[in-house]
Backbone as CSV, one residue per row, in Angstrom:
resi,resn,N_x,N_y,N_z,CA_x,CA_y,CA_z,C_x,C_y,C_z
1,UNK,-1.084,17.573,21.667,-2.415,17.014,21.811,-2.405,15.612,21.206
2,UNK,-2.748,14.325,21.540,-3.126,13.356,21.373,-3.582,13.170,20.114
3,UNK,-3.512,12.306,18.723,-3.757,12.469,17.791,-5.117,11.870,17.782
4,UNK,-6.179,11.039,18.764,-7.372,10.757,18.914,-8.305,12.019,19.552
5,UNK,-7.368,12.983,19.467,-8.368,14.438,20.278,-8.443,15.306,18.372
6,UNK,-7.273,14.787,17.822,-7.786,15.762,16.633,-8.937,15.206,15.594
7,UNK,-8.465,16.409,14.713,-9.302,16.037,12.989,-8.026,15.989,12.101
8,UNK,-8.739,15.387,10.558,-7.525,15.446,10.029,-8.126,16.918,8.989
9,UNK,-6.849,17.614,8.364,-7.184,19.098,7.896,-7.034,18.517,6.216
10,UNK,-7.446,18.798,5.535,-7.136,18.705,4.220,-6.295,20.214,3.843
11,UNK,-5.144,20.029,3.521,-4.333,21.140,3.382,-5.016,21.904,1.889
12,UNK,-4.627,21.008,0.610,-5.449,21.156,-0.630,-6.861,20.550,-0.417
13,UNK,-7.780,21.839,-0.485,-9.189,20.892,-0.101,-9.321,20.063,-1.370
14,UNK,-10.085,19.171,-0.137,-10.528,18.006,-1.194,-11.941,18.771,-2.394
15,UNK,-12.832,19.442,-1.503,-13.974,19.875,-2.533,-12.886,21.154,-3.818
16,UNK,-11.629,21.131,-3.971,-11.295,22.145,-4.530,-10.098,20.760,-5.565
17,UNK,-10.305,19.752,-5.286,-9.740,19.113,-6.705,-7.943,18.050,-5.296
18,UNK,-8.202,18.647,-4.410,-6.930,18.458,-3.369,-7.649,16.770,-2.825
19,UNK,-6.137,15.960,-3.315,-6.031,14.750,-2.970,-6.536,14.387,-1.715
20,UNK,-7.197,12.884,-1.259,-7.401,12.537,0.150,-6.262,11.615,0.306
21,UNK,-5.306,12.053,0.608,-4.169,10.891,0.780,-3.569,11.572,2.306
22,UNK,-2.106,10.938,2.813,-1.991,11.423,3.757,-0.896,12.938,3.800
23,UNK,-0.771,12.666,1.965,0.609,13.539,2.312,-0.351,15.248,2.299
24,UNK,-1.215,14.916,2.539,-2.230,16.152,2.021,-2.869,16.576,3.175
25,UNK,-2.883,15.970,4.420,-3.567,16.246,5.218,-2.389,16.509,6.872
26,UNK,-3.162,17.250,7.745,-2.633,17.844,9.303,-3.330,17.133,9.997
27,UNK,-3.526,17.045,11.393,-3.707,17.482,12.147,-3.752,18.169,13.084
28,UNK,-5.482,18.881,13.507,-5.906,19.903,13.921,-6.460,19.654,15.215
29,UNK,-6.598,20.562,16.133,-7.837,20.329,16.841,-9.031,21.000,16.486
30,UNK,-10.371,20.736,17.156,-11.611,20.880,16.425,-11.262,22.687,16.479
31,UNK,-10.851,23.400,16.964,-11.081,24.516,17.274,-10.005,25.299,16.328
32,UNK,-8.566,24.717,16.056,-8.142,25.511,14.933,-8.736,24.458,13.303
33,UNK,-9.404,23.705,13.479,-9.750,23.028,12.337,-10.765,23.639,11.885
34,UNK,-11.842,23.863,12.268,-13.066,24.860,11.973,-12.795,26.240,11.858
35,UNK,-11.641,26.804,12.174,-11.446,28.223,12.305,-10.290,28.850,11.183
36,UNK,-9.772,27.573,10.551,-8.880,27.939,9.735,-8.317,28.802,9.129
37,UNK,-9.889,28.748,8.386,-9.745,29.322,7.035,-10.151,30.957,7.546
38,UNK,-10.623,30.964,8.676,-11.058,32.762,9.166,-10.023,33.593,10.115
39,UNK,-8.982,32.328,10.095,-7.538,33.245,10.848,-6.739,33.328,9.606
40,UNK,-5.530,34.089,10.493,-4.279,34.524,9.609,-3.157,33.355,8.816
41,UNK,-3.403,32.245,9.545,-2.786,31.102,9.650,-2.763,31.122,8.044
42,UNK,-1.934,30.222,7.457,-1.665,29.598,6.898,-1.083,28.108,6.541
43,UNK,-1.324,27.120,5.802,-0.351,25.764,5.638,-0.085,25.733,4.232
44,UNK,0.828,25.064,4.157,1.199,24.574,2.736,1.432,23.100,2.807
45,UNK,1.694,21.916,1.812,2.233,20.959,2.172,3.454,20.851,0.855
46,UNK,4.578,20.520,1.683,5.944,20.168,0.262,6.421,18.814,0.959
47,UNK,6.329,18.349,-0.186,6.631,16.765,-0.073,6.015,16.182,0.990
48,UNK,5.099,16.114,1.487,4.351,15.644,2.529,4.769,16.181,3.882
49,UNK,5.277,17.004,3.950,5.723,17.908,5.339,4.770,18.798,5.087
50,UNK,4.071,19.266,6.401,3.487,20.603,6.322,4.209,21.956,7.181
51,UNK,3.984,23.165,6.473,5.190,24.166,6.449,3.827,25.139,6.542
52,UNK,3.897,25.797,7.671,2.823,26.904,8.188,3.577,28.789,8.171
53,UNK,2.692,29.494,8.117,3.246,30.719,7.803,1.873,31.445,9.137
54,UNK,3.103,31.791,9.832,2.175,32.272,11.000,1.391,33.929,10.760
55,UNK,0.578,34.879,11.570,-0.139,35.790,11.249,1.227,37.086,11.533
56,UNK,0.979,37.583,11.006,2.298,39.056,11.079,2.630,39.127,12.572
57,UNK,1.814,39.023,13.685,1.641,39.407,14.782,2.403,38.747,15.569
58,UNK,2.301,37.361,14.916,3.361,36.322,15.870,4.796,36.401,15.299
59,UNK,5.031,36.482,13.736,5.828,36.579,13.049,5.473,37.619,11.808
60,UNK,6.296,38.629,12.175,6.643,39.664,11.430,7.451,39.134,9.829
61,UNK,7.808,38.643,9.618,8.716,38.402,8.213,7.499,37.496,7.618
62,UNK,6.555,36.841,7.838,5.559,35.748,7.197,5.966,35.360,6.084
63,UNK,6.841,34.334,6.716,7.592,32.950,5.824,7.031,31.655,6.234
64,UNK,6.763,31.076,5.641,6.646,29.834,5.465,7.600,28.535,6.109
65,UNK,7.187,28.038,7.938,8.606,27.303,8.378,7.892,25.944,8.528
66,UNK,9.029,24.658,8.503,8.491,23.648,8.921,7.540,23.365,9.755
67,UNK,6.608,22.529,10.125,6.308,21.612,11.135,7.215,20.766,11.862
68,UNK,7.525,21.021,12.827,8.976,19.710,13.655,7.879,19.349,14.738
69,UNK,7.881,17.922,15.235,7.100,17.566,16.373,8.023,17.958,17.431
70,UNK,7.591,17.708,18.691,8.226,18.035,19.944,9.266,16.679,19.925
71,UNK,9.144,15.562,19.549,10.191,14.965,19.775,11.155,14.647,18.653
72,UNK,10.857,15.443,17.620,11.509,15.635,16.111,12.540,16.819,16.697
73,UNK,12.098,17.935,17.550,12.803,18.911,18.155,13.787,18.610,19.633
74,UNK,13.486,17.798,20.269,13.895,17.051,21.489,15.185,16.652,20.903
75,UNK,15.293,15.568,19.797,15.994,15.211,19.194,17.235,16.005,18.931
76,UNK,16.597,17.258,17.842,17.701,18.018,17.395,18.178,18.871,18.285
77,UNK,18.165,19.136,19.749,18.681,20.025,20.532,19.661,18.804,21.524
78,UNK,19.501,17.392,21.473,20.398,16.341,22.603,21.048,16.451,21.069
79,UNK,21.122,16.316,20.044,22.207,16.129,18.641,23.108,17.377,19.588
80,UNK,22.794,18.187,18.802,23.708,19.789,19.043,24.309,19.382,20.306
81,UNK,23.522,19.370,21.702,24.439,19.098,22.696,25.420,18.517,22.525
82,UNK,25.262,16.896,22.092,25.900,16.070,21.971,27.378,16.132,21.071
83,UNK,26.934,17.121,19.763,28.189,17.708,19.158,29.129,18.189,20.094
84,UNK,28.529,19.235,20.635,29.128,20.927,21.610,30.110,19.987,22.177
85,UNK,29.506,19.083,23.373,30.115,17.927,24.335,31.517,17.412,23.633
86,UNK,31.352,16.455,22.267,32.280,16.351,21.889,33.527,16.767,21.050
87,UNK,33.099,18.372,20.633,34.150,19.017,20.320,34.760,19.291,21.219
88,UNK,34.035,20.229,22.574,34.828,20.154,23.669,36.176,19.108,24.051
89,UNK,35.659,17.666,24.038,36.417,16.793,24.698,37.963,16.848,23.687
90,UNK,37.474,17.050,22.098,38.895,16.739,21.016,39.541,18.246,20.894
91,UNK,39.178,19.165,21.537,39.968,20.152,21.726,41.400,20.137,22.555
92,UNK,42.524,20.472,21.905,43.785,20.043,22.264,43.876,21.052,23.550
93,UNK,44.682,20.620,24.855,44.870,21.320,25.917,45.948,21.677,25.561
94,UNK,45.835,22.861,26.345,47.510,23.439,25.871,48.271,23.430,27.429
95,UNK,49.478,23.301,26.894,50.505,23.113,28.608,50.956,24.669,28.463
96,UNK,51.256,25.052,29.930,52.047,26.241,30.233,53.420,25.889,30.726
C-alpha cells in the first residue's frame, strides 16, 4: 500500500510515556491502525525495525519475526539466486 494511503502507528504509545520519533512508529492502514489493539496482532520495535508476532492461527509457534519490505525481500531471493548460479558455474566438471 502506498505510504500516502497509510497512518503512522505509534508502536510504544505515545499517551503511555512511548517516544514520537520515527524509530517508534509503522505504518498502518486506517483499518489495521484502528483495530490494533482488538486483534491478535502484535508489534514490537528493536532498534528501529519493527518485528510483529502474528495471531496463533496464522502462526502457531507466536514468535516475534521481522518486517522485510517487498523489495527488501525481492532483493534477498535475486542474492540467493545469484549465489546458487555461481556456485554452479565454480563447480569442477569431472571428465570420464
Amino acid at each position: 500500500m502506498p505510504a500516502a494511503w497509510c497512518e503512522v502507528h505509534h508502536v510504544d504509545e505515545h499517551s503511555h510515556g512511548g517516544p514520537t520519533h520515527t524509530d517508534n512508529g509503522v505504518l498502518l492502514c486506517w483499518s489495521h491502525h484502528h483495530n490494533l489493539d482488538r486483534s491478535e496482532w502484535q508489534i514490537q520495535m528493536r532498534d528501529g525495525v519493527p518485528f510483529v508476532k502474528a495471531p496463533r492461527w496464522v502462526d502457531h509457534r507466536r514468535i516475534f519475526r521481522p518486517v522485510r519490505s517487498r523489495n527488501a525481500e525481492r532483493e534477498r531471493i535475486r542474492r540467493r539466486r545469484r549465489e546458487k548460479t555461481e556456485s554452479h558455474r565454480e563447480a569442477p566438471v569431472l571428465e570420464v
